[in-house]
C-alpha positions in Angstrom: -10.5 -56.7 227.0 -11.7 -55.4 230.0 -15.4 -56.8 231.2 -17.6 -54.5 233.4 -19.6 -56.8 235.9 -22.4 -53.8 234.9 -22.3 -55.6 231.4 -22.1 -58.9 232.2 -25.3 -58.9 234.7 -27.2 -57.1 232.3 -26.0 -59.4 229.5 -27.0 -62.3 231.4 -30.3 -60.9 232.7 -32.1 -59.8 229.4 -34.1 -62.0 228.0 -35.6 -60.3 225.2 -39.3 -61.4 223.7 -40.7 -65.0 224.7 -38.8 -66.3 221.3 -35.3 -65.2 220.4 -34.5 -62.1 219.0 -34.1 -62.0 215.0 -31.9 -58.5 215.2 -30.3 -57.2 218.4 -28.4 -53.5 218.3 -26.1 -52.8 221.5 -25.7 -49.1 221.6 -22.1 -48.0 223.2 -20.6 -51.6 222.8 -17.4 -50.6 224.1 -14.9 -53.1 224.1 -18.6 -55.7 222.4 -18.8 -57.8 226.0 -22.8 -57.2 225.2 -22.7 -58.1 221.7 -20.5 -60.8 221.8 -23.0 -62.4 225.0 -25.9 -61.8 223.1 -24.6 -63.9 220.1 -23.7 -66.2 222.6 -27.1 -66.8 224.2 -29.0 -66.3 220.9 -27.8 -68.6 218.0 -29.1 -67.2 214.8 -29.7 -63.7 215.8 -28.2 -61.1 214.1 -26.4 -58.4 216.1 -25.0 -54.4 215.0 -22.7 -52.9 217.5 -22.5 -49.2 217.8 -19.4 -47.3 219.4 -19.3 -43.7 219.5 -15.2 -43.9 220.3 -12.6 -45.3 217.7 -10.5 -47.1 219.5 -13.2 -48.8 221.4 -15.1 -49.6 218.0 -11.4 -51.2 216.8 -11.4 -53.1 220.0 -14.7 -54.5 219.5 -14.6 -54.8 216.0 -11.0 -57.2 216.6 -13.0 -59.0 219.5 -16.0 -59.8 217.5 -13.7 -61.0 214.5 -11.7 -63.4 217.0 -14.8 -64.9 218.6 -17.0 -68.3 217.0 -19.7 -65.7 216.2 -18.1 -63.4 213.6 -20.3 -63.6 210.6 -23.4 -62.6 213.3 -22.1 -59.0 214.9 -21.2 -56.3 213.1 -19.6 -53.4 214.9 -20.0 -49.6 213.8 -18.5 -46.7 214.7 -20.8 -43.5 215.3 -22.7 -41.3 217.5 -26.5 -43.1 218.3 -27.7 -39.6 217.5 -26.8 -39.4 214.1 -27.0 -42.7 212.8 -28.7 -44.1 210.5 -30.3 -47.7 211.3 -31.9 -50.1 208.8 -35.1 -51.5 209.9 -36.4 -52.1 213.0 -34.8 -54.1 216.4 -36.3 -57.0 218.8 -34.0 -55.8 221.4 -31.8 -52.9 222.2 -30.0 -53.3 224.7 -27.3 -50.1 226.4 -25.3 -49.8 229.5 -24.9 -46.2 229.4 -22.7 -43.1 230.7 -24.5 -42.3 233.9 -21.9 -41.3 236.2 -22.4 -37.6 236.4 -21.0 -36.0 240.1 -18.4 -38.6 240.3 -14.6 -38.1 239.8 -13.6 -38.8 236.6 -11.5 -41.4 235.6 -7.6 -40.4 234.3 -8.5 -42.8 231.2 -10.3 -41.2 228.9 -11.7 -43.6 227.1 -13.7 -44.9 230.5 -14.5 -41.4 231.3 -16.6 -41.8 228.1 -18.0 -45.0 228.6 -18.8 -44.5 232.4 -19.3 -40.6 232.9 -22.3 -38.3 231.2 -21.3 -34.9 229.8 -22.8 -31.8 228.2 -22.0 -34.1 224.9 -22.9 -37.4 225.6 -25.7 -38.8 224.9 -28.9 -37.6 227.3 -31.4 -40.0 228.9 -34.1 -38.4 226.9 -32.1 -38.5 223.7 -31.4 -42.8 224.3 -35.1 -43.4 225.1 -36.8 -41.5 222.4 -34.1 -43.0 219.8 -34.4 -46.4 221.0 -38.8 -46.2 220.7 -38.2 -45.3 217.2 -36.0 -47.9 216.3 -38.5 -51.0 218.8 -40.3 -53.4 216.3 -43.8 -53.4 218.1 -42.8 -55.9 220.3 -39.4 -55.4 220.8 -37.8 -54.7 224.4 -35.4 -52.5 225.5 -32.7 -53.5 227.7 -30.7 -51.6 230.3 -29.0 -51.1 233.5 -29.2 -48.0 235.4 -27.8 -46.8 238.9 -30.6 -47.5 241.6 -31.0 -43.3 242.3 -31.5 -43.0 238.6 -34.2 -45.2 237.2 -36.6 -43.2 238.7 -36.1 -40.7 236.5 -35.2 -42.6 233.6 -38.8 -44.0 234.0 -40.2 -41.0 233.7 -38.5 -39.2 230.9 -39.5 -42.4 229.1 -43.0 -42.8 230.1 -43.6 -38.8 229.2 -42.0 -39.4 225.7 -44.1 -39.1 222.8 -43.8 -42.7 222.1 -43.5 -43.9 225.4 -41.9 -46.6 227.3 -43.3 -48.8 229.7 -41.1 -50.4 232.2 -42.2 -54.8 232.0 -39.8 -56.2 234.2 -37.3 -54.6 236.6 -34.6 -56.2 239.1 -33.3 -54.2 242.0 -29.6 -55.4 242.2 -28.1 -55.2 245.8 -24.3 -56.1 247.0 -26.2 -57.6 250.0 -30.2 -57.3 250.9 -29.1 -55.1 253.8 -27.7 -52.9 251.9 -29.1 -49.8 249.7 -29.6 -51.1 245.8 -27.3 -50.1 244.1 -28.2 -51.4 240.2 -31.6 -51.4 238.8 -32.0 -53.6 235.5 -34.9 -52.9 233.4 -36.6 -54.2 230.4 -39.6 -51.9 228.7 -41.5 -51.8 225.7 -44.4 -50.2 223.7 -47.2 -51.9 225.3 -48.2 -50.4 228.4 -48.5 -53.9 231.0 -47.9 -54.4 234.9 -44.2 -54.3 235.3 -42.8 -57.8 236.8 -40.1 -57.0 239.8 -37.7 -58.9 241.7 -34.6 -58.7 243.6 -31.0 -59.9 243.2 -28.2 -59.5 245.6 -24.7 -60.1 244.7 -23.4 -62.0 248.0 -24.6 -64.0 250.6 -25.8 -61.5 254.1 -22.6 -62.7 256.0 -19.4 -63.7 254.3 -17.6 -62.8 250.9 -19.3 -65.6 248.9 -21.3 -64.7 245.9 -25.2 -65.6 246.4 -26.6 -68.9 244.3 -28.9 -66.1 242.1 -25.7 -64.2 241.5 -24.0 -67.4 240.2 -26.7 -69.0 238.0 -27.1 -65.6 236.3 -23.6 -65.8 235.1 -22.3 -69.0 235.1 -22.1 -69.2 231.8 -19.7 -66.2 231.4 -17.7 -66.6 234.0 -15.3 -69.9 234.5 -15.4 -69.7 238.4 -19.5 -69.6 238.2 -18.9 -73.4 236.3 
């Protein structure tokens, strides 16, 4: 199972409603690192797994089944557009295709994941879907390139059920550096968005910074 650090940070970072989430759907689970972390951090909560890919919705489907949280995720394979969902969610949460002037990647199954197409699933398409599928209070959960939330926001603000950004962190390799990563949690109710800042390592030196490590100490074994 390959883990994308994209996953794992947002994984770790999303914190959903101020009480656990009942039902959680992670749209484009990929290999499930997003489901399978949310069952970790939430005990009780329920948890689909959507995957537009086959093998990717076997891979996760095999992972969920080998993992202490089994009977609580259940992985689907289908494209988000035509689905058909069941009530509503407490949190989505999505680590989309956004790569989309980069060279894709010989594997096609990452070019899926990673790289937006004519085909794939549009901005506009993910944040209309996911408002429709939000209980009233429930959050949305992403992570976007840095150059791209910008317009994310927008396209979701403009929608006919909008939605509003309520907490964003700027991810950086190093504060000296340009962001790279923006993470973002928004919902129905339009409120003053609460921002911070997170940079992978420390300024000089290859360590990892102290906010890096207590994000994801629990999914990593050299963060113990």
């Amino acid at each position: 199972m390959q883990v994308n650090t994209d996953s794992v940070i947002l994984g770790a970072w999303a914190a959903g409603a101020s009480q656990a989430p009942g039902r959680i759907l992670d749209i484009g689970t990929g290999c499930g690192i997003l489901a399978l972390m949310m069952a970790q951090r939430f005990s009780g909560t329920m948890i689909d797994a959507l995957e537009i890919d086959k093998s990717s919705a076997e891979e996760a489907a095999a992972n969920a089944l080998s993992s202490p949280w089994a009977g609580r995720i259940s992985v689907r394979q289908g494209d988000f557009r035509k689905t058909v969902f069941t009530g509503r969610y407490d949190l989505v949460i999505c680590n989309p295709p956004y790569f989309r002037k980069s060279l894709a990647s010989p594997d096609l199954r990452r070019t899926i994941a990673r790289h937006a197409s004519p085909s794939s699933l549009s901005h506009r398409e993910l944040s209309e879907g996911v408002a429709d599928l939000l209980a009233p209070s429930g959050l949305f959960a992403l992570v976007l390139p840095a150059t791209a939330a910008g317009d994310f926001f927008s396209i979701a603000l403009a929608a006919a059920r909008p939605l509003y950004p309520q907490r964003v962190t700027t991810v950086y390799t190093r504060m000296s550096k340009p962001a790279i990563r923006v993470l973002a949690e928004m919902g129905h109710t339009p409120v003053p968005a609460v921002r911070d800042t997170m940079a992978m390592y420390e300024e000089s030196g290859p360590e990892y910074s102290p906010q890096y490590v207590s994000l994801v100490k629990d999914f990593y074994l050299w963060a113990q």
